[in-house]
C-alpha positions as CSV (number, residue, x, y, z in Angstrom):
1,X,-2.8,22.0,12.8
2,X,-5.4,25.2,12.8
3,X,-3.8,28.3,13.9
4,X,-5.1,29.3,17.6
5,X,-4.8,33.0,17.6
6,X,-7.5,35.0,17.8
7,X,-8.1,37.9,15.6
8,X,-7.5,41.4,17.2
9,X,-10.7,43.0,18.5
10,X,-12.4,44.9,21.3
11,X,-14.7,42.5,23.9
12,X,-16.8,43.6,26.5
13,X,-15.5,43.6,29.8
14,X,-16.3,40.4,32.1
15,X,-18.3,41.1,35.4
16,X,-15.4,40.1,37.2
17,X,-12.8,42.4,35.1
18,X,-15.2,45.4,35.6
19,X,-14.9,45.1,39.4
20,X,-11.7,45.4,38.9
21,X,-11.0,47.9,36.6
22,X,-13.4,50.6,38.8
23,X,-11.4,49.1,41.5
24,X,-7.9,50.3,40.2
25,X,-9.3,53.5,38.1
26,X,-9.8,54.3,41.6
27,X,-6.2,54.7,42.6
28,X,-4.8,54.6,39.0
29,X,-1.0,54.2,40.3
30,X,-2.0,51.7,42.8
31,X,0.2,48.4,42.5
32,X,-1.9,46.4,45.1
33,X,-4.0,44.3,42.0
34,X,-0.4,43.6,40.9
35,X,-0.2,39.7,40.7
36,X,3.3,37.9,40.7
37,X,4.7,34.4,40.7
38,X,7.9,32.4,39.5
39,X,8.4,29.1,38.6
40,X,11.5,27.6,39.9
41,X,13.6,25.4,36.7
42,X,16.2,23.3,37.4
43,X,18.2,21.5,35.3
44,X,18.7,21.5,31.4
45,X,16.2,24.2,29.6
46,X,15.8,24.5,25.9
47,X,15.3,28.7,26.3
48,X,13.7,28.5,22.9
49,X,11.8,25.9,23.0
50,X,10.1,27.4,26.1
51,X,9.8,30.6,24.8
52,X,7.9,29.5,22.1
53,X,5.6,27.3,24.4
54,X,5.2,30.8,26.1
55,X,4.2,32.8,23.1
56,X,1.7,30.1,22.2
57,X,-0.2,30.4,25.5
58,X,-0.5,33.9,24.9
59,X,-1.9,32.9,21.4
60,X,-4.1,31.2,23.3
61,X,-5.0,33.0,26.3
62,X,-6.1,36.2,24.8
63,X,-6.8,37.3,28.2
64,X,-3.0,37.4,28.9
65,X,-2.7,40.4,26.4
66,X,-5.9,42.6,26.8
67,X,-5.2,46.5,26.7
68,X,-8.1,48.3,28.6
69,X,-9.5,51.7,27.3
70,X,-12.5,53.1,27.9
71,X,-15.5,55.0,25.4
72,X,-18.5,56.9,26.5
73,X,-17.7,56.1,29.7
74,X,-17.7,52.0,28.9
75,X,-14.3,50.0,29.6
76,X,-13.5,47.6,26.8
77,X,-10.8,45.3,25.8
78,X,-8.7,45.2,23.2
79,X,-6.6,41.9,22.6
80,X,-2.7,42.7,21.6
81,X,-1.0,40.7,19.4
82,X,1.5,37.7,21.5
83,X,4.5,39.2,20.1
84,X,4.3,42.5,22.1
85,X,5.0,40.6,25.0
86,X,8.4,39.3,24.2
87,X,10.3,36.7,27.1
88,X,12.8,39.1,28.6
89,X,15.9,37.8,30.1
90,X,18.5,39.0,32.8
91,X,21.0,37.0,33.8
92,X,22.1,37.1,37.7
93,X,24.8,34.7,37.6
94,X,27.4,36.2,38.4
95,X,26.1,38.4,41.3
96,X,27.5,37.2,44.6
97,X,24.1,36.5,46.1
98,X,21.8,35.6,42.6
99,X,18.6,34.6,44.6
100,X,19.0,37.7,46.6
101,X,19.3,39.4,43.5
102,X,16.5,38.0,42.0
103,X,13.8,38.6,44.8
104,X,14.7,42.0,44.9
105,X,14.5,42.8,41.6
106,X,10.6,41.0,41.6
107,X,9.9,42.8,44.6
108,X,10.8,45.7,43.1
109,X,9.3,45.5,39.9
110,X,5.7,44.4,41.6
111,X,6.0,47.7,42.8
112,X,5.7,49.7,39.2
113,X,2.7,51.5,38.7
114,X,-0.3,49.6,36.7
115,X,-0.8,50.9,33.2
116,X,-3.9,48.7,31.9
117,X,-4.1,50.9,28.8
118,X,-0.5,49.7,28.1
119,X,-0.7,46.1,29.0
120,X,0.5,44.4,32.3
121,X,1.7,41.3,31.7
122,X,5.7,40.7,31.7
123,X,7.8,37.9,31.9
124,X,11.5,37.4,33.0
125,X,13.8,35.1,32.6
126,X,16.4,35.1,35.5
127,X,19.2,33.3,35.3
128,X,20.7,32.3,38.7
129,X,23.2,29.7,37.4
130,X,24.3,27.4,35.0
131,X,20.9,24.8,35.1
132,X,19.2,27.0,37.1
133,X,16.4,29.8,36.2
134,X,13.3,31.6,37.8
135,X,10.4,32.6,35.0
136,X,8.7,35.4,36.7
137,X,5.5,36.3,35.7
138,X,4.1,39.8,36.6
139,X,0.7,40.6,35.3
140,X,-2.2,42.3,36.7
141,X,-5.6,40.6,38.8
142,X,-8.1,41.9,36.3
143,X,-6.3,39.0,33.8
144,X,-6.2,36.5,35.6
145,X,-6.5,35.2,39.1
146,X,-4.7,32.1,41.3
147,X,-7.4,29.5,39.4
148,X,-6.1,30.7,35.7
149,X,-2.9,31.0,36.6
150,X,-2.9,27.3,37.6
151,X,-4.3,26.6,34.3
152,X,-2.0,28.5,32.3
153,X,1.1,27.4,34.0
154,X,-0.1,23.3,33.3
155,X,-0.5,24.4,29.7
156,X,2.9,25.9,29.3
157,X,4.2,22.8,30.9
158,X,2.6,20.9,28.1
159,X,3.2,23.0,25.5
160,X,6.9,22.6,26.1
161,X,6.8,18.8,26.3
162,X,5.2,18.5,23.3
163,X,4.5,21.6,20.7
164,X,1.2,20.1,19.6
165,X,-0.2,19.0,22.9
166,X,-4.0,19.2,22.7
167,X,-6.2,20.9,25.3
168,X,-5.7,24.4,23.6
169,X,-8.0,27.4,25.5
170,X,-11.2,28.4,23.9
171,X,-11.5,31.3,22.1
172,X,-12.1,34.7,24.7
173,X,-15.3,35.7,23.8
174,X,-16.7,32.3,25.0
175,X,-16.9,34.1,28.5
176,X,-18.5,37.4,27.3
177,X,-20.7,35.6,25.3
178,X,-21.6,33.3,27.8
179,X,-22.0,36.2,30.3
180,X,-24.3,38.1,28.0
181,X,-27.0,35.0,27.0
182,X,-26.9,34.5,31.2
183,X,-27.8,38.3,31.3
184,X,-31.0,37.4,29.3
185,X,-32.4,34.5,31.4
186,X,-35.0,34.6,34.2
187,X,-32.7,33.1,36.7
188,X,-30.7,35.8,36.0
189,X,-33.0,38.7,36.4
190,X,-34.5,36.5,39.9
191,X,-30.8,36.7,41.4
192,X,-30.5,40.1,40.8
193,X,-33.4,41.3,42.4
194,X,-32.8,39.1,45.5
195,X,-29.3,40.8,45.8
196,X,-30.8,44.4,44.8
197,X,-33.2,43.9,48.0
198,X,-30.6,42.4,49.8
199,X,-28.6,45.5,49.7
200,X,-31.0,47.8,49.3
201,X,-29.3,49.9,52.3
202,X,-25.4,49.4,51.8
203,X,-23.9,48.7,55.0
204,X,-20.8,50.7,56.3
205,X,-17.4,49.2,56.0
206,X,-16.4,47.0,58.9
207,X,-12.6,48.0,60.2
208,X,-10.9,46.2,63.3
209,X,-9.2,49.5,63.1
210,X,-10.1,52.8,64.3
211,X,-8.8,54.9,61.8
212,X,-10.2,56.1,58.5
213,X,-9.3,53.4,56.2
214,X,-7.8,54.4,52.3
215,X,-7.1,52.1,49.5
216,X,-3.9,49.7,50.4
217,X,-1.0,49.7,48.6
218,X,0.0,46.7,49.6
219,X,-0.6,43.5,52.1
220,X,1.1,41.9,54.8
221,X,1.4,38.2,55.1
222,X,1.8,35.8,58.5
223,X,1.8,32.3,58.0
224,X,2.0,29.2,61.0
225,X,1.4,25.5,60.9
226,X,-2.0,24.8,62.2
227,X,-1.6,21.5,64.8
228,X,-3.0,18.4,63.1
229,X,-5.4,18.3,65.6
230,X,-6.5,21.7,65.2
231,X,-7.0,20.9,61.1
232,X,-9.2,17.8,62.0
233,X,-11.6,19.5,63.8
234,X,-12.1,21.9,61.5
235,X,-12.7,19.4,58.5
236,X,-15.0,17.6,60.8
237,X,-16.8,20.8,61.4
238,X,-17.1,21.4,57.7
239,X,-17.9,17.7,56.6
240,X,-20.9,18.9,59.8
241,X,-22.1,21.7,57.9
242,X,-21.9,20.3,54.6
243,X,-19.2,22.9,53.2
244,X,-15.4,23.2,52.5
245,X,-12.9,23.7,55.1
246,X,-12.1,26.8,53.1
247,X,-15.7,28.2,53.5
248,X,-15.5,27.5,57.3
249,X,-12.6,29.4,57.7
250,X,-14.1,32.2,56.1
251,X,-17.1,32.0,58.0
252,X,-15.2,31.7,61.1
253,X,-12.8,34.8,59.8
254,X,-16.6,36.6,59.9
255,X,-17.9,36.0,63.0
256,X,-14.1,37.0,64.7
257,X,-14.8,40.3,63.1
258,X,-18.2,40.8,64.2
259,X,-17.4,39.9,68.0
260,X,-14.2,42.3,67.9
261,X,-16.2,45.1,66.0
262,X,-19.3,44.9,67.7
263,X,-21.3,44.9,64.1
């Protein structure tokens, strides 16, 4: 078996990872592009054996361990080695309430200051009883976002069934690369100049609010059950249009702010 781990270097940043980086150099100490999730194990867990399927996805997934810098004004990335980002472990067991214990310590820890010149990325180990653990992943948005993280998480889930599994992540400069021949193409330079002209007078920021708006520090979250019959006609207006429910909703999310802002 071939070894998967890249070799430590500097990449370019990814169009998508610059946005974000000038996003959070903005507001340096700004925890609202930190990312969070757990993943809930029950039952029976070789610790080992899924700590080593976790080190080998960050073999893999170089992106999981990029340090950001920047030279001569550029940002770059610099891929640390897996082993710097060791599987921690706390165990909550014997707290009288571990669960409670356990969201608030997420909570608060979601709440630490960004370093990206450091390294973002942490995983936990909480131990809430005797077959029971949460792995909580804290890590940054300029590594990843919900589609990766759906990806990584099926690979560690494979990785731990079977050490050799197949389906290993390609090697991170794939996307630069891939990003920088695109850069060179005609369709390229033709999309840029239609979004150039598009925007060729930058539009004020829409608020529903009539206060001077500053960078968030965090986000509020309401969730309801929409009525089946609510959720049908919505996929029937979307199957209309020929786009995804999701798109409709943001459309419709649009033209609700455009009505109450009068823009």
């Amino acid at each position: 078996m071939t070894s998967s781990t890249p070799p430590a270097r500097q990449l370019p940043l990814s169009a998508a990872q610059r946005e974000m980086w000038y996003g959070q150099q903005a507001d340096p100490g700004n925890p609202v592009f930190t990312m969070g999730d757990f993943l809930e194990l029950r039952g029976p867990l070789d610790t080992a054996r899924f700590t080593a399927a976790w080190q080998r996805v960050l073999r893999e997934a170089g992106t999981l361990r990029a340090l950001f810098t920047e030279h001569d004004g550029e940002p770059r990335q610099e891929l640390a080695d897996a082993a710097d980002f060791p599987v921690e472990t706390l165990d909550l067991s014997g707290e009288p309430h571990p669960r409670e214990a356990a969201e608030t310590f997420m909570r608060q820890d979601l709440l630490v200051p960004p370093d990206l010149t450091a390294g973002t990325l942490r995983s936990v180990l909480l131990r809430l009883g005797p077959e029971h653990l949460l792995f909580y992943i804290r890590v940054n948005h300029i590594l990843v976002d919900g589609f990766s993280r759906v990806l990584v998480y099926n690979r560690l889930a494979a990785l731990y069934a079977d050490p050799d599994a197949e389906g290993a992540f390609p090697d991170p400069r794939t996307l630069t690369d891939d990003e920088a021949a695109y850069a060179e193409t005609p369709k390229y330079r033709k999309e840029q100049a239609f979004w150039r002209a598009r925007f060729e007078e930058q539009p004020e920021p829409v608020s529903l609010s009539p206060r001077p708006g500053g960078p968030a520090r965090s986000s509020l979250r309401c969730e309801a059950v929409l009525p089946a019959a609510t959720v049908e006609r919505l996929r029937s207006l979307a199957w209309d249009a020929r786009v995804t429910w999701q798109t409709l909703l943001i459309a419709a999310t649009g033209a609700y702010v455009q009505r109450a802002a009068g823009v």
